[in-house]
Every structure is written in structure tokens, then in C-alpha cells.
N, C-alpha and C positions, 0 to 999 in steps of 0.2 A: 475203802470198799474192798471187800472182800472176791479176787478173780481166782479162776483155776491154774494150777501149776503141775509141776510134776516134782517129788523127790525122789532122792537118786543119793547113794553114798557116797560122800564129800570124794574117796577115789577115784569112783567111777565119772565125777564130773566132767571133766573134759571130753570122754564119749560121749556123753549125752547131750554135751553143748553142742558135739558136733553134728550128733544125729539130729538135734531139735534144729538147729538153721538149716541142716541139710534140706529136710522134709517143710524148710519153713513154717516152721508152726512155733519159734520162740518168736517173743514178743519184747522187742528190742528198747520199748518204751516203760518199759520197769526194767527194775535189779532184782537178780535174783538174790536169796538169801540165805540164812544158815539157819539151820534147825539142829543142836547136837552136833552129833556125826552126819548130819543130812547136809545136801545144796536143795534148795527149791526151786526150779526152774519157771518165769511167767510163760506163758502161754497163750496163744491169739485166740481171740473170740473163734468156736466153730472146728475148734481141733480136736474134741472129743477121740472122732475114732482112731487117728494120724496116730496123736499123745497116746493112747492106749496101746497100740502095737508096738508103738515105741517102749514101754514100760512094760512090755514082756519081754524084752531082749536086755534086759538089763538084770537080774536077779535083786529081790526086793528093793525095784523100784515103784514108786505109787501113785494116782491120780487123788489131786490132794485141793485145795483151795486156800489160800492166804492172802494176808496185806500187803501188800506188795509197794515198793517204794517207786513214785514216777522218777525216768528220766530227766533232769534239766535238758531240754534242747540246749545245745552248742550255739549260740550267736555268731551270724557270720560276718558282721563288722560292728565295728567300735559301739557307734552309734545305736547297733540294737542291744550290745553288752550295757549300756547306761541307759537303757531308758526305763527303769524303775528310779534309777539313781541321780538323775539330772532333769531337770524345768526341759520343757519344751524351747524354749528361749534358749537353754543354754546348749540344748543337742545342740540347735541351729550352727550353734558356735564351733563345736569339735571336727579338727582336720578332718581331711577323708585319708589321707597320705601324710606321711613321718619318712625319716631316713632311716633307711634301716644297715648298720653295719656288723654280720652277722648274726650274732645273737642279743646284739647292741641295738636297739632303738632309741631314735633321736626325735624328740617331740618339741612344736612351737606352738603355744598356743595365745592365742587373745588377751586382753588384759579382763573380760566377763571371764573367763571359764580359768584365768589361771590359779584360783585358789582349791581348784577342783583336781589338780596336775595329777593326785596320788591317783584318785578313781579312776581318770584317762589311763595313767598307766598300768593300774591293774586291770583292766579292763580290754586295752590293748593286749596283755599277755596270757590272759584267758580266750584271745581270737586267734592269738598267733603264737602256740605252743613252742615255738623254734625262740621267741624273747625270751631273757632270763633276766635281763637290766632294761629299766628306761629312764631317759633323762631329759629333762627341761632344758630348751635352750633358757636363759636368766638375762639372755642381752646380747646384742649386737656384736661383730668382733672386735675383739679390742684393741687398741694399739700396733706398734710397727710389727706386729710377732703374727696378729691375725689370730689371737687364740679366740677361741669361741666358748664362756661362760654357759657352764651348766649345771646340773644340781639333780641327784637322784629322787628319782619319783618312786619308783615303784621294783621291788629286784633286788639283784646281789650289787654290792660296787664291786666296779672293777676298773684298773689302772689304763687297759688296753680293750678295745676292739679288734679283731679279725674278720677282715673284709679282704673278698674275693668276686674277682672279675677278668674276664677276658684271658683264663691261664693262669693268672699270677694272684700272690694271696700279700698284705699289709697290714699291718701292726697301725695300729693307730691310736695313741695317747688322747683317751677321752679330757677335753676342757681342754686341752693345751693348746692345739693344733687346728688349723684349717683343712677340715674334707667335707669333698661333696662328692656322694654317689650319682650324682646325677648330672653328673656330666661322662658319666660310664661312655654311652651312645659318643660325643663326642671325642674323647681319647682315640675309639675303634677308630671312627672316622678320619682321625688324622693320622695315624697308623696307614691304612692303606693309601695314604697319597704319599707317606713321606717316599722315596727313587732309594736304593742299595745304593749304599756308600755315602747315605746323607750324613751330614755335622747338625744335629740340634742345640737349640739354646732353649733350656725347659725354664724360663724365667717364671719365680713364684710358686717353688717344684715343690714346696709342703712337703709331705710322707712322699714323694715321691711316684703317683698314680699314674701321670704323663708319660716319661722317661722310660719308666719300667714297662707300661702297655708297649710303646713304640717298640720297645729294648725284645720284647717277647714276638711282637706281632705285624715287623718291618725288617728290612736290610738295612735300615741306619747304622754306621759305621760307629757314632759316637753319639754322646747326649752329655751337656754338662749341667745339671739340675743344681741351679742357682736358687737357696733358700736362705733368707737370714735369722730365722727363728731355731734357735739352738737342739727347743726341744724337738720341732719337727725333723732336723738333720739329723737327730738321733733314732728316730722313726727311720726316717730313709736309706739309713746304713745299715740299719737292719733288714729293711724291705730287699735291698740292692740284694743283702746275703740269700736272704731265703727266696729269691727270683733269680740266682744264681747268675746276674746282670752283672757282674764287678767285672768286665773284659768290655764294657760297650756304656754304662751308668756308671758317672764321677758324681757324688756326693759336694757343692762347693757352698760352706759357710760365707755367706756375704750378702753384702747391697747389690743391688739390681742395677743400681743407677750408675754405682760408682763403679762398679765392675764392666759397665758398659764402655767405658775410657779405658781401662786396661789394657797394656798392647796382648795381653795372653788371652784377652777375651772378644774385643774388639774388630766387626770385620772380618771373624774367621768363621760365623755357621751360613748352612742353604738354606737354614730352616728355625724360627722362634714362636714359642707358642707361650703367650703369656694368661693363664686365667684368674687374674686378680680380681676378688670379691665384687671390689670397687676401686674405683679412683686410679681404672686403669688410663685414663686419660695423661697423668700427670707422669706416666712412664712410656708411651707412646714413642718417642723421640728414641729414649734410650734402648728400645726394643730395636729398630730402626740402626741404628748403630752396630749390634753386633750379628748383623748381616755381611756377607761376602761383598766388596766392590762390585762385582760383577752382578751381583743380583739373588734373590732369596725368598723367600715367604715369610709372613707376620701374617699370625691366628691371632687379633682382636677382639677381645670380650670387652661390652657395656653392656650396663644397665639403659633401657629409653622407655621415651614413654610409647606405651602399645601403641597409641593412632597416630605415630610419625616415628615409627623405628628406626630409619638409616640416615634420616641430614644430617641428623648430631655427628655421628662417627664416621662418615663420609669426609664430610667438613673438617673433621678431628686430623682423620687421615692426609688430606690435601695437605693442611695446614705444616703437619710434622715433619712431612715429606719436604716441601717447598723451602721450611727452613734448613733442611740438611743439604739440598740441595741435589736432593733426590726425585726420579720418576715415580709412577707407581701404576697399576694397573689390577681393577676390582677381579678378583676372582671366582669365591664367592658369599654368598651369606645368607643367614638363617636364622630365625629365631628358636633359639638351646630350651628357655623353661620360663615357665611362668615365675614372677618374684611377688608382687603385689597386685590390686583390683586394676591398678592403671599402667604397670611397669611389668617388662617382659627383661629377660636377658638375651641378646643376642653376639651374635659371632662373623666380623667380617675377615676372610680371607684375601689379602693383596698380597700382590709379589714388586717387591724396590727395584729398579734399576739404577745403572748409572744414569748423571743427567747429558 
């Protein structure tokens, strides 16, 4: 359909873009277009006389009429960017929330919608102009290393993410390695309790997220970020550098459990903060261990079920403590993030004493 416009030589455009929003009378729901040497500018129902004054301060400018091309509206999430392109059924199914590390998006989706992975991620990246890559999680973590299987959907590949938070910026080896952004809030939060002059034991230190927050955003004297996964230690020696942490962040290749008996490790921090995916249960004890004689803090993450979150890990607790022959005393805790319809993750904070 044929509306009114204005032409204006393609020069002079940028004036006239400016005059026509100035005086509001462009009509922002079409594209303007090229005629020759001309731009044609759309123009809002009712601007007759506006556009006219305005096309006498322009020398052969003209009140004209053309086809004009509509706007696409911008989608302002996922879910309305596919709804041409996906079953009702299947909307139902698309996250509302993805990880996002930088320009990196991290997507999990259902076993209905995951053959649909490309469209979620183009889709995602036509709402959120800052993604250049997105990527399928493919499975659960795997093995003693924690790496996290994935597989590009949608975007450039790329070897590394950059993610920033709280000050500091990390490198993070897509599929290789274990991160979550979302325990951002949490890091902060143990940062301002850690006291000047604390010793940490960043058990499970990944890229190193924990150590390095603390290292930025506390008076902790030291932190030794224990990871046994090669490639993530290679992430976290990099992180340490460009967080300029290398006077307060030790990088230490190894077992969690066996480095727990070590006399160099053993018994010597105030402070252990373990965020293991899962199966933090089965290192409990040895977190517990390389606490000070005199007493310490242990940051415990589980997984429980939402409608009885703490007897497990309570019970967990007593249990660890009793056999080392340790006190203990609930400080505090919280439920960190949703995991599944029935499973939450949460976070109990004790402090060991002697018995």
C-alpha cells in the first residue's frame, strides 16, 4: 500500500532523518528507501503540513508517496521470536533462562524441543543482540574432570568464553570445563564474610571464579584453588594473570581428597568453600580436614529435594564431623537455585571446632 513520504538527496539524508524525528513526523514502522540519488523518508499518518515545512528547508526536497517496506517488530523473548516457527506444545517446552558467558550462551533443553536446538538458538540471538555463539548442553557432566558436553547450535565456534563479574574478567574453555554463572550472588556473598588475613581452601576451584572473587573483593591473605581437571587449571592460570591475583591465588593441579592428608595442605585454612556439581557428599569429610585445629568454616553445596531441604545435609554434616572427631555449629543456609521441578540446590554454612 501506497503511504506518503518525503525525498531528500541521499546527502542531505541525515538532516532530514534528523528533522523528521525531531518534529516527529517519521514513521518508524517502515524503512525508508532509495530512489536513484534520493532516500525516501515514511511518514506518520496526518503530517501533511509538519513534512511540508520541512521540505522547504531542504532544497529539492519533495512530498512524494511510495511502498514502503513494514518494520519486523523486535521479539522481546525467545518464546515470541518462535512462535511462527514452533507447535504450541513445543513453545511450552523452551527455557525462559540460558547461561549466559559473555557473548557465549549456554542452552539446555528438553528431549521434545531438542531437535529444534538451531531455531532456539537463532532465535535467542535475534533477542539478544550481545550472543554471537550458542550451544547445547549434549549431557550431564562427565567424568572425574567435570567437563560439560556441548555442541554448537547457532553462531560462530569458539574455543573460549569471556565472562565477567564482580571486578574480574575469565577465560573459560567451552565443553571442557565446569562453570556456572549462577552462583555469581554466592561467591559475592562469601567474599564479604571471609576476616583480613583469612587462608582459603577453594576445593573444586574450576577456572577459578571462587578464589579470584574473594582474591578481588576480601582481605584474605591466601587462597589455594584446588582443581584436578588439567584443562580447567589451564583456564585458571590464565584467569589468576589477567586478575592480576598471582600474590594472593595459587593454581594447585590435584585430588581434593588426597590433597586433603597432605601435611602442606592439611589443617592449615580458616576457611573451605567446596561447590561441587554433585556428589559433594562423598568429599564432606575431606573438606573438614583441611580446616585449622582450632576451627574454620565449610561452604556446603547439595542438591535435596525442595519439600525437605536440610535433614539430608544436616545429617550429612553431624555425621562427617562425629567421625573426625570434630564439633560443629549451623551457621547459615539457603537455598542458591532452582535445578529441577522437585530439586533445589542449596548451601549450608558451619564452622568445626575442636572436640
Amino acid at each position: 500500500m501506497r503511504t506518503s513520504g518525503i525525498a531528500v538527496q541521499a546527502r542531505q539524508a541525515n538532516g532530514m532523518h534528523a528533522m523528521l524525528a525531531q518534529k516527529q513526523v517519521f514513521d518508524y514502522g517502515k524503512k525508508p528507501l532509495r530512489r536513484g540519488g534520493c532516500v525516501v523518508f515514511p511518514l506518520k499518518k496526518g503530517a501533511g503540513k509538519s513534512a511540508a515545512a520541512i521540505a522547504r528547508a531542504f532544497p529539492g526536497a519533495r512530498l512524494t508517496r511510495a511502498e514502503f517496506t513494514e518494520r519486523e517488530a523486535k521479539p522481546r523473548t525467545i518464546r515470541e521470536a518462535l512462535r511462527k516457527k514452533l507447535s504450541a506444545k513445543e513453545l511450552a517446552l523452551v527455557p525462559s533462562s540460558f547461561d549466559l558467558l559473555g557473548d557465549v550462551a549456554i542452552i539446555e533443553l528438553p528431549k521434545g524441543i531438542a531437535k529444534k536446538a538451531k531455531k532456539i538458538g537463532e532465535a535467542l540471538m535475534r533477542v539478544n543482540k550481545s550472543v554471537e555463539s550458542v550451544y547445547l548442553k549434549t549431557g550431564a557432566h562427565k567424568g572425574v574432570f567435570r567437563s560439560e558436553p556441548v555442541r554448537l547450535v547457532a553462531g560462530r565456534r569458539k574455543k573460549f568464553a569471556t565472562y565477567r563479574e564482580h571486578g574480574c574478567v575469565f577465560r573459560v574453555s567451552i565443553g571442557k570445563v565446569f562453570f556456572s554463572p549462577r552462583l555469581s550472588t554466592e561467591r559475592k556473598r562469601i567474599a564479604s564474610l571471609i576476616m583480613p588475613g583469612e587462608k582459603i581452601a577453594a576445593l573444586f576451584a574450576g577456572v577459578g571464579p571462587f578464589p579470584i572473587v574473594f582474591a578481588k573483593n576480601s582481605g584474605m591473605a591466601s587462597a589455594a584453588a584446588i582443581e584436578l581437571n588439567p584443562a580447567a587449571v589451564d583456564d585458571m592460570e590464565e584467569n589468576i594473570r589477567l586478575n592480576k591475583a598471582e600474590n594472593k591465588v595459587e593454581a594447585v593441579l590435584g585430588d581434593v581428597k588426597g590433597l586433603s592428608r597432605d601435611k602442606n595442605f592439611a589443617g592449615l585454612f580458616d576457611r573451605a568453600v567446596m561447590p561441587l556439581p554433585k556428589g559433594g557428599e562423598d568429599f564432606l569429610e575431606d573438606a573438614i580436614r583441611y580446616i585449622k585445629p582450632s576451627g574454620g568454616v565449610v561452604h556446603y553445596y547439595q542438591f535435596v529435594s525442595r519439600d525437605d531441604p536440610y535433614t539430608i545435609p544436616l545429617r550429612q554434616i553431624a555425621a562427617a564431623c562425629e567421625k573426625l572427631g570434630r564439633k560443629f555449629g549451623i551457621l547459615f543456609s539457603r537455598k542458591v537455585r532452582e535445578y529441577a521441578p522437585d530439586t533445589i540446590q542449596v548451601v549450608v554454612d558451619f564452622r568445626v571446632f575442636e572436640a
